[in-house]
Structures are given as structure tokens and as C-alpha cells.
N, C-alpha and C positions, 0 to 999 in steps of 0.2 A: 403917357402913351400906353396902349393897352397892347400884350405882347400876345399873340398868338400860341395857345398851347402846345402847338407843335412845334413850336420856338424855343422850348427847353425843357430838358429832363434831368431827370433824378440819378446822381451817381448812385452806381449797386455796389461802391465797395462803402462811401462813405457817408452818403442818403443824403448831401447836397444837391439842390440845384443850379444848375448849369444852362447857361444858354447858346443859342446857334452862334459860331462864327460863322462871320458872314464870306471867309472864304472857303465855308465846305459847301461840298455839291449837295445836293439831296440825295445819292448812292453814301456818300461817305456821313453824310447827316443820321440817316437810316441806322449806318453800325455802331455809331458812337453809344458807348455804354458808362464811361467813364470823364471827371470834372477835370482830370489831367494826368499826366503820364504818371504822377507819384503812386496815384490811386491804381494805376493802371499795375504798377510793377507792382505795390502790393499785395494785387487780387491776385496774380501768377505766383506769387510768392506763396498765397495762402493756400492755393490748389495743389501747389506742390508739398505743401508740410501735411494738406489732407491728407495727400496718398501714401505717409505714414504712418497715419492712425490708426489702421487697420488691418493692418498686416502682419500674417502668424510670424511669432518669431522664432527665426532658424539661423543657423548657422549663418548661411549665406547673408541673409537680412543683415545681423551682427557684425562680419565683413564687412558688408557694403556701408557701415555707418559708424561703426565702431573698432579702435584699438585696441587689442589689450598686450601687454607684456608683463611675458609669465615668469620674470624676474622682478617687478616689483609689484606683480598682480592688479596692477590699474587700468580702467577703462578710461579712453579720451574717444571725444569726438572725432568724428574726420568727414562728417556731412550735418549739417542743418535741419534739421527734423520739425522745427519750430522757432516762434522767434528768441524765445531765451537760450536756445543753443547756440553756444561760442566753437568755433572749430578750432581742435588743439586743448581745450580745457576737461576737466575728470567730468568724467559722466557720473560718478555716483556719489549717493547722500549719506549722512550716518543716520542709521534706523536709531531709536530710543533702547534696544538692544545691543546696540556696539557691533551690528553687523551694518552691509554696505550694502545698499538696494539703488536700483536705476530703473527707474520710469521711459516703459515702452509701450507703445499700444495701446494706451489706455491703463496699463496697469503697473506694477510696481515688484522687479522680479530682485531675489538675492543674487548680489555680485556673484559669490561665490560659485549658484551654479550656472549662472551666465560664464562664466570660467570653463566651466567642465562644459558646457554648448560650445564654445566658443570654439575648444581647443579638438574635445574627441566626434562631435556634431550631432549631439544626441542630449535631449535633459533628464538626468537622473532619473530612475526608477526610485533608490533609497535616497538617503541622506547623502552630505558633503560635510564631512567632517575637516575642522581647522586641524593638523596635527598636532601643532604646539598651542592650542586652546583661544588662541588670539583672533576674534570672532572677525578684525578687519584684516588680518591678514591673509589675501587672496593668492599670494606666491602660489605657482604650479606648484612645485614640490611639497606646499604646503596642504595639497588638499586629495582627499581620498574618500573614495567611493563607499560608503557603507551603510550598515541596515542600522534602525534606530535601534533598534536593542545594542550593538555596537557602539553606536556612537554616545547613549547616555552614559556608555561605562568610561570614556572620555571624557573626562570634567575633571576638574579641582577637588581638595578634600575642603570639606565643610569648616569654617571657622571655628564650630563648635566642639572638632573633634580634634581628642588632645595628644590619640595617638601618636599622628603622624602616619596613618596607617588606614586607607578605605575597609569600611566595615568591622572593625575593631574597636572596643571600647574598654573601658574598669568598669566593674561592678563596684558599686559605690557600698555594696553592702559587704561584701565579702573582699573587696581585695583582688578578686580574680580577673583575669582580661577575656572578654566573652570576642568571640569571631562570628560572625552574622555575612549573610551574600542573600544581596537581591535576587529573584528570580521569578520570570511571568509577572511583574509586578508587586509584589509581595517578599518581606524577607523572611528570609530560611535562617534556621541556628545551626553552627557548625559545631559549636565546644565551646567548654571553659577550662581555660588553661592558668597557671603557677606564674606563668612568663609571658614578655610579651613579645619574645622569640619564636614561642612552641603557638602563640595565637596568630602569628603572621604567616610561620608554615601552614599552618591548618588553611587558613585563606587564601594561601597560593597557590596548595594543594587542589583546593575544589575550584578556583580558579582555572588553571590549567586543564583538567578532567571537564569543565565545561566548552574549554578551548576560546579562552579569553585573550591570549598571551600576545595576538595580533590587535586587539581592540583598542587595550590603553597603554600609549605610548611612553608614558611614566609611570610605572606600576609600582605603587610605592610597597605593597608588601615584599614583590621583586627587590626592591632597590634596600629595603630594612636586612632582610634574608643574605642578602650578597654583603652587606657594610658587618651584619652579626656573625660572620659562619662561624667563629670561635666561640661563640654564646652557645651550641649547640651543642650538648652533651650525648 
């Protein structure tokens, strides 16, 4: 039996055809868009996860979809954005850097300063430096506002250096401990010192004169200097 074209359409969520029941009107025939209610809830579903695809992210936005607590620095869901979002479960991924980034909008922003959006309503101008180094740890307390020249002076010391001590080394020729400081990109020589007491003051020295002494929160020439004071003649 040959079925009359106007006797069935095409779903627009799932591009099957569907034909007339025979108890709708021709007014309710006419609106029929969809092969059954499942198709139907998922196209509402899919309009609604659109209209967070494109939406500047703000504070408010952040609220209305996301958790955080600034005691253990983690973001959860608490709305549906799409279909792999669980409400209740961590919003964010580990980066291949050991930081923590969440996919909004299209794009893919650092926890850390979705943190500082989150909390003060504004995204950073500089940097968000970890205090204690630990690139996923988003703790409030753990996190501070500062300029990159700031923040690279916060890092770890190098495995290579036998110090113990940023910017200091031995002269493998003479014996002497040389003091060196980055600066504008480039390092500077401070001295060559007998000791590697009188090369860690010298580095603390131009250190502080640069007004370092807020930047890095372990300052290991600090920390040699205070452990040595009776080494000091």
C-alpha cells in the first residue's frame, strides 16, 4: 500500500521516519516534529546545554553551575552543562603540567584562576601563584595574586644545584662559591666568596634591595643565613 507523503516525517533530533497516528488531528499532525517523547526530551535537553556554550564566563555564570570550596580548593558541578556532566562530581582535569584546568565555553581555563574569579569576581590581571609550589593545589589560602617576574622567583631549586641555595654555585676551578641573580631575563654576577655563608648573604643582600623577600615563600638563601648566623665572622 502506497503511504501518502504527508503521512510521515522525519525526526529532527534523530533523522528517523515516523508516520501519522491515526489518532492526531491535522492541527496536532502539522506540529509533530519529533518519532517520540524520548527524542523529544532530548532535543530540550540539547537547547538547553546550547545555551552554555557560549556564555562569557563570570563570576555569576561560575555560581550558577559550579562549586568551589576554598578549603579543599575543588570545583563540583551543581548544573548540567552537557551530557557527560554528573551533578555533584569534580569539574576539573589534570593538565600534562600538574595543574587543574575545566572546560567552559568552549575553552579550557586554569582552576586556579577560576578560583580567584570565583571567589574575588574578577580574572586576574597577573599571575596566580601556588604558595607552596604544588601546581594542583587550589586551597584559597593557598593562592596569590602576583606578577610573573614574581612568580618565576617561586619555584624549586634546580636538581643540578649542589648548593642548596638559589643562584649560588662552586667554581670548579678555583674552589670559590660564585653568587649570581637573575634579572630582566638575564643573569647578573654578584661576587666570589671564601664561604658559602658570605655567598648566600651576598644573594640575600641583592635580593632584598631588589625587594624580593614577599616573592619566594622559601627563600632558601633566607633560610641558610638564619640555620648559619654563627658561621659569620
Amino acid at each position: 500500500m502506497l503511504i501518502k507523503k504527508n503521512e510521515w516525517k522525519k525526526c529532527i533530533q534523530c533523522g528517523s521516519k515516523f508516520f501519522r497516528n491515526k489518532k492526531f488531528s491535522s492541527s496536532q499532525w502539522e506540529s509533530q516534529r519529533f518519532c517520540s517523547r524520548r527524542c523529544s526530551a532530548k532535543n530540550v535537553q540539547k537547547s538547553e546545554y546550547l545555551s552554555f556554550k557560549n556564555r562569557t564566563v563570570t563570576q555569576d555564570f561560575l555560581k550558577e553551575i559550579l562549586s568551589y570550596d576554598p578549603d579543599t580548593g575543588r570545583f563540583k558541578w551543581i548544573k548540567r552543562i552537557n551530557r557527560k556532566t554528573v551533578v555533584g562530581s569534580y569539574a576539573e582535569n589534570k593538565h600534562s603540567d600538574g595543574y587543574l584546568v575545566v572546560a567552559l565555553s568552549k575553552k579550557r581555563y586554569f582552576a586556579h584562576r577560576l578560583a580567584w574569579l570565583y571567589m574575588e569576581g574578577y580574572l586576574p590581571e597577573h599571575e596566580i601563584d601556588h604558595k607552596n609550589r604544588i601546581r594542583h593545589d587550589n586551597r584559597w589560602k593557598n593562592l596569590r595574586h602576583v606578577t610573573r617576574s614574581c612568580n618565576v622567583k617561586n619555584c624549586s631549586i634546580s636538581r643540578a644545584n649542589k648548593s642548596g641555595i638559589k643562584g649560588v654555585h662552586k667554581e670548579a676551578r678555583y674552589g670559590r662559591w660564585v653568587a649570581m641573580i637573575s634579572l630582566n631575563n638575564s643573569s647578573k654576577y654578584i661576587g666570589s666568596f671564601g664561604s658559602l655563608i658570605d655567598a648566600a648573604c651576598a644573594r640575600l643582600a641583592v635580593e632584598q634591595c631588589l625587594g624580593w623577600k614577599h616573592c619566594d615563600k622559601s627563600n632558601s638563601a633566607f633560610n641558610y643565613v638564619k640555620e648559619n648566623l654563627y658561621a659569620i665572622k
